[in-house]
C-alpha positions as CSV (number, residue, x, y, z in Angstrom):
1,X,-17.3,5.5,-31.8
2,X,-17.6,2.1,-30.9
3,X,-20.6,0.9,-28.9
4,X,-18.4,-1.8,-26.9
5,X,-15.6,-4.2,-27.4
6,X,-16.3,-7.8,-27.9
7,X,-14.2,-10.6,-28.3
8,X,-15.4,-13.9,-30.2
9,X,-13.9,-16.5,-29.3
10,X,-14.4,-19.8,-31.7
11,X,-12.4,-22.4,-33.5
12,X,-14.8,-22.7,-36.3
13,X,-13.5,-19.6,-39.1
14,X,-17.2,-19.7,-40.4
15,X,-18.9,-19.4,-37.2
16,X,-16.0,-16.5,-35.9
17,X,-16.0,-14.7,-39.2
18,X,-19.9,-14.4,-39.5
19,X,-19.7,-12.8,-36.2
20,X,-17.4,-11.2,-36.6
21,X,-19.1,-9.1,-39.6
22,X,-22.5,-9.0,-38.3
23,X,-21.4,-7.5,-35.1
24,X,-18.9,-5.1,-36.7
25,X,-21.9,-4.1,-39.0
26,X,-23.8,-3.1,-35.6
27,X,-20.8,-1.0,-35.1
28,X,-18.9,-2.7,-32.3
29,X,-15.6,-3.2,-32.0
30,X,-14.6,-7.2,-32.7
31,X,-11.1,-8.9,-32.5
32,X,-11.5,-12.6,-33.0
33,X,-9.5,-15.7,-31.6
34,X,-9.5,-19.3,-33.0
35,X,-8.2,-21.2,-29.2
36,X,-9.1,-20.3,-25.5
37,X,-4.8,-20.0,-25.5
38,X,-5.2,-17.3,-27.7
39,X,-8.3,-15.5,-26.3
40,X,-7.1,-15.5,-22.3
41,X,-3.5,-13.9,-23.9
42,X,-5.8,-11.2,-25.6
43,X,-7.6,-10.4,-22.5
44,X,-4.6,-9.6,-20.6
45,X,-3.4,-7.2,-23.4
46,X,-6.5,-5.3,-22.9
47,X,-9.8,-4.4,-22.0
48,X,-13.1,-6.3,-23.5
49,X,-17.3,-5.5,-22.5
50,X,-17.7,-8.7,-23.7
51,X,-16.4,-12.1,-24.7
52,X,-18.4,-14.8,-26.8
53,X,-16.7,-18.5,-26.2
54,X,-17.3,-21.8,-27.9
55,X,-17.2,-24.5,-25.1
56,X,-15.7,-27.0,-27.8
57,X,-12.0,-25.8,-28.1
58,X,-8.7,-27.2,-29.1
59,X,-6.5,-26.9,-26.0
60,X,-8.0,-25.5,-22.8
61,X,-11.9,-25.7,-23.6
62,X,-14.1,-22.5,-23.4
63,X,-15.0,-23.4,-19.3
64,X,-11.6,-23.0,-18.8
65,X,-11.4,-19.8,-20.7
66,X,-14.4,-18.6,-19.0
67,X,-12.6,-19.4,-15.5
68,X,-9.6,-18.1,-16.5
69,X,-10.8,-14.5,-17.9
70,X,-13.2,-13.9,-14.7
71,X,-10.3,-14.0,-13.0
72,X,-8.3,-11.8,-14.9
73,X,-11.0,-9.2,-16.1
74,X,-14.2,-10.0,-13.6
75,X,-15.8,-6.8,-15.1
76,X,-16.1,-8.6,-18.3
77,X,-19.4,-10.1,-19.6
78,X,-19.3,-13.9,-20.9
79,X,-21.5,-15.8,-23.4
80,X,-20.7,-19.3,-23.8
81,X,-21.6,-20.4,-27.5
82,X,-22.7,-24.5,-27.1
83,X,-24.0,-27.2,-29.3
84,X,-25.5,-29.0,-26.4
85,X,-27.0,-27.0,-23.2
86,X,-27.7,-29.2,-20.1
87,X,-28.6,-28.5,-17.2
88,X,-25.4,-30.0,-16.0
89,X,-22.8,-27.8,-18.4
90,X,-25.5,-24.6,-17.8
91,X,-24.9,-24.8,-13.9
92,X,-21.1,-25.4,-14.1
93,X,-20.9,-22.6,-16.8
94,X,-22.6,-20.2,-14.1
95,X,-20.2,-20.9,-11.6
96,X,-17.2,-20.3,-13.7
97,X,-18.9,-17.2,-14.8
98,X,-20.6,-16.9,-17.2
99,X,-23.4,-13.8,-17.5
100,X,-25.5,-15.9,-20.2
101,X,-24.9,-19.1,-23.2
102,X,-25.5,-19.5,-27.2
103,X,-27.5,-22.5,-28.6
104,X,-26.1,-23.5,-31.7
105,X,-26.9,-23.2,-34.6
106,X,-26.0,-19.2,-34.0
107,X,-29.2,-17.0,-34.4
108,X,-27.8,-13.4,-35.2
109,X,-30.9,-11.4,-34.0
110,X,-30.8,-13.2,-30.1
111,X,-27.0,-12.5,-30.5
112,X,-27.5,-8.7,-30.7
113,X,-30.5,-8.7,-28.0
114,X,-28.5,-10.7,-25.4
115,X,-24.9,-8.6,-26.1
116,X,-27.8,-5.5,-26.2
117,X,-29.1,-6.8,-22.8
118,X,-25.9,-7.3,-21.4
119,X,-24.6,-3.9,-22.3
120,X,-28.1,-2.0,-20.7
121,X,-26.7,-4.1,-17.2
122,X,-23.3,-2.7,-17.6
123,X,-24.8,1.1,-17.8
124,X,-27.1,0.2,-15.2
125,X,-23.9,-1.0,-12.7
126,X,-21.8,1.9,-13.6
127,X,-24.8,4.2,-13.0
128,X,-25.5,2.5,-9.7
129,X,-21.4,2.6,-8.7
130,X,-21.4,6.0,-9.4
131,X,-24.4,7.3,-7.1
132,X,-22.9,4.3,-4.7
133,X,-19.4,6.4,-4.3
134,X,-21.1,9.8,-4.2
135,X,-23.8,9.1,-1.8
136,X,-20.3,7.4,0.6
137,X,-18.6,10.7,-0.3
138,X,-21.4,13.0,0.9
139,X,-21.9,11.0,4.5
140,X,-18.3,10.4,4.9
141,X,-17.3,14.6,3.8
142,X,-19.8,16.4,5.1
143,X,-17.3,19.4,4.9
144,X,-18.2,22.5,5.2
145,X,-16.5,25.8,3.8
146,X,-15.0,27.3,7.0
147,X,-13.8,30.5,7.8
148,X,-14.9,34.5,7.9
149,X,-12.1,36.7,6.3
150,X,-13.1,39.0,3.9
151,X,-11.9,37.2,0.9
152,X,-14.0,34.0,2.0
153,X,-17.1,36.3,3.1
154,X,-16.9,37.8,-0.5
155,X,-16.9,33.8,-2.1
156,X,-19.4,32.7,-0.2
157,X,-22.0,35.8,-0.9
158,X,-20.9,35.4,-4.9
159,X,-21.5,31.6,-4.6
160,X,-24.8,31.8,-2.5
161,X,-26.1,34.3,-5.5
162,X,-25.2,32.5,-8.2
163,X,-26.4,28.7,-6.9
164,X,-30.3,29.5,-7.6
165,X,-29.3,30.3,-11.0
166,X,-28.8,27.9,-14.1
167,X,-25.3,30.0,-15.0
168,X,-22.1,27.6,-15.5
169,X,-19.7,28.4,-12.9
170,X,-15.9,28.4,-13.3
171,X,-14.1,27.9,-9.9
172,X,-10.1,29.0,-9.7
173,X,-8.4,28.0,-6.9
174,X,-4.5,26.6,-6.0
175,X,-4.2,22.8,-5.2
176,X,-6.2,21.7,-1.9
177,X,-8.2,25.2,-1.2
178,X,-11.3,23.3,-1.4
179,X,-12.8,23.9,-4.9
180,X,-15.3,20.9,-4.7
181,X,-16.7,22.0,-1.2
182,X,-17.5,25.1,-2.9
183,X,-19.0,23.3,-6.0
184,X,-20.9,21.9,-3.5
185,X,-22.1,24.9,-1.8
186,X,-23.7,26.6,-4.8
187,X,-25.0,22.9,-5.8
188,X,-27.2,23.3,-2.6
189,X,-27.9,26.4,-2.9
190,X,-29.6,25.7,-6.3
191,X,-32.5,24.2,-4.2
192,X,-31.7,24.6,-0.5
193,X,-31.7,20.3,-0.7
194,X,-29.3,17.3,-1.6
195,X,-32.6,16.1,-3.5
196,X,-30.5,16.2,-6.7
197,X,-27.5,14.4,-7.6
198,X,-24.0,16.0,-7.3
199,X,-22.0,14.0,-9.7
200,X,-17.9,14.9,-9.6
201,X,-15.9,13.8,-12.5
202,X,-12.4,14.7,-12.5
203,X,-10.7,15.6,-16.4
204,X,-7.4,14.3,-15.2
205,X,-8.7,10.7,-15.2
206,X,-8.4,8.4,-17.9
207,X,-12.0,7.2,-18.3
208,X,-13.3,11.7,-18.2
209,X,-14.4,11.1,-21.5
210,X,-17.7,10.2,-19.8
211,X,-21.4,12.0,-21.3
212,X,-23.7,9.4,-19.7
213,X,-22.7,11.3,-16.4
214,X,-25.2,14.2,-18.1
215,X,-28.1,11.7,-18.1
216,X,-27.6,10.4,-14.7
217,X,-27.3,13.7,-12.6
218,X,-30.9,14.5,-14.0
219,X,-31.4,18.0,-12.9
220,X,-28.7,18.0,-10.5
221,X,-25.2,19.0,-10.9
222,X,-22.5,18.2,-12.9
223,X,-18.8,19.1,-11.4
224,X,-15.9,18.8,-14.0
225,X,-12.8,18.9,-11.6
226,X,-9.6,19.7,-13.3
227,X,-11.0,21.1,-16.5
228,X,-7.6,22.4,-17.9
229,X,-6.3,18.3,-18.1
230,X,-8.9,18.2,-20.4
231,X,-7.6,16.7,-23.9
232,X,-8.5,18.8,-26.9
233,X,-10.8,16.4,-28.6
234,X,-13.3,16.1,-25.3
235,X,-13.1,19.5,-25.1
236,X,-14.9,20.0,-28.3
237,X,-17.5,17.3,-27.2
238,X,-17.9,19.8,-23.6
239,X,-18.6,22.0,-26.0
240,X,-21.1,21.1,-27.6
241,X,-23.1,19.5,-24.5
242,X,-23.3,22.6,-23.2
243,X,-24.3,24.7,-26.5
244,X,-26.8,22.2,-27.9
245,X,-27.5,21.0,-24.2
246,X,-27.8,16.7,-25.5
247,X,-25.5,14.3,-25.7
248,X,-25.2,11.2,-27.7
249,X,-25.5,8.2,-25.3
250,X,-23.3,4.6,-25.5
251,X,-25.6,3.4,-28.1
252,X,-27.7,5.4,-29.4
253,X,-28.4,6.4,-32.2
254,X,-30.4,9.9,-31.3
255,X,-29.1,12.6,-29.4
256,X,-30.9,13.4,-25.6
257,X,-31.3,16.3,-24.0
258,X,-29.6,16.8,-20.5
259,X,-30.7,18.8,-18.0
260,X,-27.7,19.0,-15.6
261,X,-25.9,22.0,-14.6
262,X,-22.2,22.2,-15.4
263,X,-19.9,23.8,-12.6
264,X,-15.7,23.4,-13.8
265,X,-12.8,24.1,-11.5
266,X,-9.0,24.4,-12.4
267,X,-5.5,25.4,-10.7
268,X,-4.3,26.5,-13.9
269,X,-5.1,29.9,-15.8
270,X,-7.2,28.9,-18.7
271,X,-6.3,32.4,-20.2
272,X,-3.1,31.4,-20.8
273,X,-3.5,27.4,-21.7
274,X,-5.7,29.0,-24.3
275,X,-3.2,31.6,-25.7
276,X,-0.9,28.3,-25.7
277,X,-3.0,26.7,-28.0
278,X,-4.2,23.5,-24.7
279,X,-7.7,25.0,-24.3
280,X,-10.3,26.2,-26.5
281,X,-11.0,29.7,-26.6
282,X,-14.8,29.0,-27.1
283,X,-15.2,26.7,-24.6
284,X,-13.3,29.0,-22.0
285,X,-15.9,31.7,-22.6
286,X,-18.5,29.1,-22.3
287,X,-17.2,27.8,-19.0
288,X,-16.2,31.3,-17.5
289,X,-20.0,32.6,-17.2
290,X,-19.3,33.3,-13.7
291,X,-16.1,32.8,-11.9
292,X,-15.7,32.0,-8.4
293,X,-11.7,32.7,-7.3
294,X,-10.8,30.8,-3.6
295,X,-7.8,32.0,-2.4
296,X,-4.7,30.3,-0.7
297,X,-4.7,29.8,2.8
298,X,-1.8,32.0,3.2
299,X,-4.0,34.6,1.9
300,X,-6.4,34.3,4.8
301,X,-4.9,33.0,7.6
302,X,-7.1,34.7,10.1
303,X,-9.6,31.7,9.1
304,X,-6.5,28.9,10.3
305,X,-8.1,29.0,14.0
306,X,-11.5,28.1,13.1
307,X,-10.9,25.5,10.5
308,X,-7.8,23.7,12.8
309,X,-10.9,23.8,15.4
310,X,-13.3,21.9,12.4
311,X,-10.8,19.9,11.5
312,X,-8.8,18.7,14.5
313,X,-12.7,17.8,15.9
314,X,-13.4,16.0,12.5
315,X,-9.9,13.7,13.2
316,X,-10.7,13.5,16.6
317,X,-14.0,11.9,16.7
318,X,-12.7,9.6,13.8
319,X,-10.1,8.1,16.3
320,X,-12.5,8.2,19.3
321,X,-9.7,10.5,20.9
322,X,-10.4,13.2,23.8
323,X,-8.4,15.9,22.1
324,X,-10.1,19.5,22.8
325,X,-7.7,22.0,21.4
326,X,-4.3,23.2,20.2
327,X,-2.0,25.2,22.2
328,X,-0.8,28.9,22.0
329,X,2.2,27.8,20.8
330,X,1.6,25.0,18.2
331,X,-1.5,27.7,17.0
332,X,1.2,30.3,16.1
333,X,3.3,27.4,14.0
334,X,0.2,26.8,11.9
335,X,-0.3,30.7,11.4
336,X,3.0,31.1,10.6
337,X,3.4,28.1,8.1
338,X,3.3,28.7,4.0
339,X,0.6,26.1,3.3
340,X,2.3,25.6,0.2
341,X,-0.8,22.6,-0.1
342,X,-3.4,25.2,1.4
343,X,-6.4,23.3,3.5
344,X,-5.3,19.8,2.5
345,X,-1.9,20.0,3.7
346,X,-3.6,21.6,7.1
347,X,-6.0,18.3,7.3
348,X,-3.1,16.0,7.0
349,X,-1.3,18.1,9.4
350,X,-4.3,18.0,12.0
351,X,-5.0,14.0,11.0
352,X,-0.9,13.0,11.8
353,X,-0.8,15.4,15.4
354,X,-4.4,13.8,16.3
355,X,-2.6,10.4,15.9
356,X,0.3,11.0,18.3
357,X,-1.3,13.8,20.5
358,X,-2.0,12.1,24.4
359,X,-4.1,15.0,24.5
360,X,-6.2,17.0,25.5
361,X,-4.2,19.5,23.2
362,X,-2.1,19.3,20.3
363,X,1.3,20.3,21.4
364,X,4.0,21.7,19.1
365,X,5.5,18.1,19.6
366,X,2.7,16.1,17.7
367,X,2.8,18.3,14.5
368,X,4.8,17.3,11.7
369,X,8.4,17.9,12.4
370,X,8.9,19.6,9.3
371,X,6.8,22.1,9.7
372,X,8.3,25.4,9.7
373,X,6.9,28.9,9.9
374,X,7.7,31.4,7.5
375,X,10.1,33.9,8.6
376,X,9.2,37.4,9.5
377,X,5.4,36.3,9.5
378,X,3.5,39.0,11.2
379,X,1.1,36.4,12.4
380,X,3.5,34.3,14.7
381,X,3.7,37.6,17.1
382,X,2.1,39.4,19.6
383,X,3.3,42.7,19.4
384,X,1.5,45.0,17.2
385,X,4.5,47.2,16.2
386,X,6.5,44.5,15.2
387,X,3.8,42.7,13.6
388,X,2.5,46.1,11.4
389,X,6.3,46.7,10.1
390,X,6.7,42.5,9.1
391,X,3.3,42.9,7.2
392,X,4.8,46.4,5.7
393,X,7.8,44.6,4.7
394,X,6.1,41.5,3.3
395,X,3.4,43.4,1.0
396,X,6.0,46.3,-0.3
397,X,8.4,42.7,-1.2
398,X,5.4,41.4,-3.2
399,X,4.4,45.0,-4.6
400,X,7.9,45.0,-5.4
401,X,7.9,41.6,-7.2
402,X,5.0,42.4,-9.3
403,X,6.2,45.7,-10.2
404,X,10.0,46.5,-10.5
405,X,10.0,49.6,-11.4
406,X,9.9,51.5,-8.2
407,X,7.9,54.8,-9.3
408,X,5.0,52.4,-10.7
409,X,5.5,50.0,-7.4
410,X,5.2,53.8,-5.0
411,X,1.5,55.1,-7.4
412,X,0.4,51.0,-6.5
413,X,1.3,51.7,-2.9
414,X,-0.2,55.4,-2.8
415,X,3.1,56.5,-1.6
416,X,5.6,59.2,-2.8
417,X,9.2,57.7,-4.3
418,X,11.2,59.0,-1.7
419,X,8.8,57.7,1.0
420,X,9.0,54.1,-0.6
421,X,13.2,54.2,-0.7
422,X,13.0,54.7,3.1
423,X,10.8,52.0,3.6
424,X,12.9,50.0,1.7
425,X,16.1,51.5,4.0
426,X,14.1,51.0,7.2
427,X,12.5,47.4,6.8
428,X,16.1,46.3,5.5
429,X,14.2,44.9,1.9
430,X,16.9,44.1,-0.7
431,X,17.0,45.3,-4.2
């Protein structure tokens, strides 16, 4: 793999072509230009670490070039290549933006060590960017995982055993249940502190091919968000970070070892991207060491009181509103909703009433007018009859889904045959 793209920019084919070689010999990546025409054209197409310019250019001259590609690419490092440094062109070349200049005649060794220099920076900026964003995401999401059902008690307990532990944790959970927060959770309970970094990279992205993130969470953690979008060939480097435990760095030449512990979350089952051939078998089992499941909201909606109270507070002291509560009747629309986007659809749902509640409650009025409960939910009742026969109804439909064939649906219930035909007669279910 390429240690970084570099463009040489230079009129001279001697000059360009020596480069060119030498640089290509240290195993970067080199595409060459003869006019600062041709060099801001093959910036725009794409992406270069780092440009070397000749100030002496036919057409617009390498200042211009310099000018033109900070603009266009600012990330970009520039070395200006000049016959005669003053103090005068060395000031103006700053200012247009260049990181560093050349003296003529060309020196290969302080071409490596100032592209080598320049390279170090870049690491050290991304490295810095990245604690940057976390340490904004931790003040700014101090979220914490809310509720008591069952199914969230039994989480919680799993994830509070397994954080002390240097086991790789695979988290399953539908879209928006909150798979990072819990990531999160068994990060601090590795220590009981935030000492370490918790560094979140998610497979979907473009740039996830990233190993340095193992060096820079030290002995923190390391959360791979998304893991089933991961493409086949980074999958089998995955794999072997976490069997050999060392990485090969951007430039270097040895391997290091990494310390960082790997947690992985997906919406998909892996079980079946792997029998279709999109995930490897090896690294599933490497991955699946323990396995935390979250389930949908709609699977534990007794929590939806306590975390509209967490959240409608959270929005509420965001826009400095006096908002204290929800009312009875609003409440029973967000028990009775599908929550087809499970906590974060409930968060945007909380953030748009907050916004258009007068207060002091949240009204039916301020939620989203689309929001529609579910029909025949047990939970947007008060009597207990009528909620106990809509519960009946709804988990004999989804025994029923699962399992077709009514004697194998009645032995899942723990009923006889005939008792599940009359259910099925009484509750009105079709089929």
């Amino acid at each position: 793999m390429a240690l970084a793209q570099i463009l040489v920019v230079d009129d001279e084919p001697l000059i360009r072509e020596t480069l060119a070689e030498f640089l290509e010999q240290e195993h970067y990546a080199v595409r060459t230009c003869g006019s600062g025409e041709e060099a801001v054209a093959a910036i725009k197409q794409s992406p270069f670490d780092i440009v070397l310019c000749d100030v002496n250019l036919p057409g617009i001259d390498g200042l211009e070039v310099l000018e033109r590609i900070s603009k266009i690419s600012p990330e970009t490092f520039l070395l200006l290549i000049t016959a005669y440094a003053t103090v005068e062109t060395a000031i103006e070349a700053f200012h247009k933006g260049a990181s560093d200049y050349l003296m003529k005649p060309i020196i290969l060794h302080e071409v490596l060590e100032k592209i080598r220099r320049l390279m170090r920076q870049r690491a050290l900026m991304q490295e810095n960017q990245l604690l940057r964003r976390e340490l904004h995401r931790e003040t700014e999401t101090r979220e914490m995982i809310v509720g008591t059902s069952p199914a969230m008690r039994a989480t919680y307990d799993l994830a509070r055993k397994v954080g002390p532990t240097p086991s790789t944790v695979l988290i399953l959970g539908e879209s928006g249940t909150g798979k990072e927060l819990l990531a999160r959770a068994v990060h601090r309970f590795a220590s009981g502190t935030n000492d370490h970094p918790f560094l979140a990279i998610n497979c979907a992205d473009a740039n996830a091919d990233r190993t340095d993130v193992f060096l820079h969470a030290g002995s923190g953690t390391v959360f791979l968000d998304e893991i089933g979008e991961l493409p086949l060939s980074t999958q089998t480097k995955l794999l072997r970070t976490i069997e050999q435990k060392e990485i090969f760095p951007t430039g270097a030449k040895q391997p290091q070892p990494i310390r960082a512990r790997i947690l992985a979350a997906t919406n998909k089952d892996l079980t079946k991207e792997v029998d279709a051939g999109r995930f490897r078998n090896d690294l599933f089992y490497r991955l699946n060491v323990v396995t935390l499941k979250l389930p949908p909201l709609r699977d534990r909606r007794e929590d939806i009181p306590e975390l509209a109270g967490y959240l409608l507070a959270k929005h509420a002291r965001a826009t400095n509103k006096r908002i204290t509560g929800i009312d009875r009747n609003a409440m029973l629309i967000l028990l009775g909703c599908p929550w087809k986007g499970n906590i974060r659809e409930l968060d945007n749902a909380l953030q748009r009433a907050v916004i258009f509640s007068d207060g002091p409650l949240i009204r039916v009025g301020d939620l989203p007018p689309d929001m529609t409960p579910q029909l025949d939910d047990p939970f947007t009742i008060d009597s207990l009859n009528e909620a106990v026969d809509r519960f009946e109804k709804l988990h004999i439909e989804r025994i029923l889904r699962q399992s077709p064939d009514k004697r194998e649906a009645a032995n899942r219930l723990g009923i006889g045959i005939s008792s599940l035909y009359r259910k099925i007669e009484q509750l009105g279910i079709e089929g």
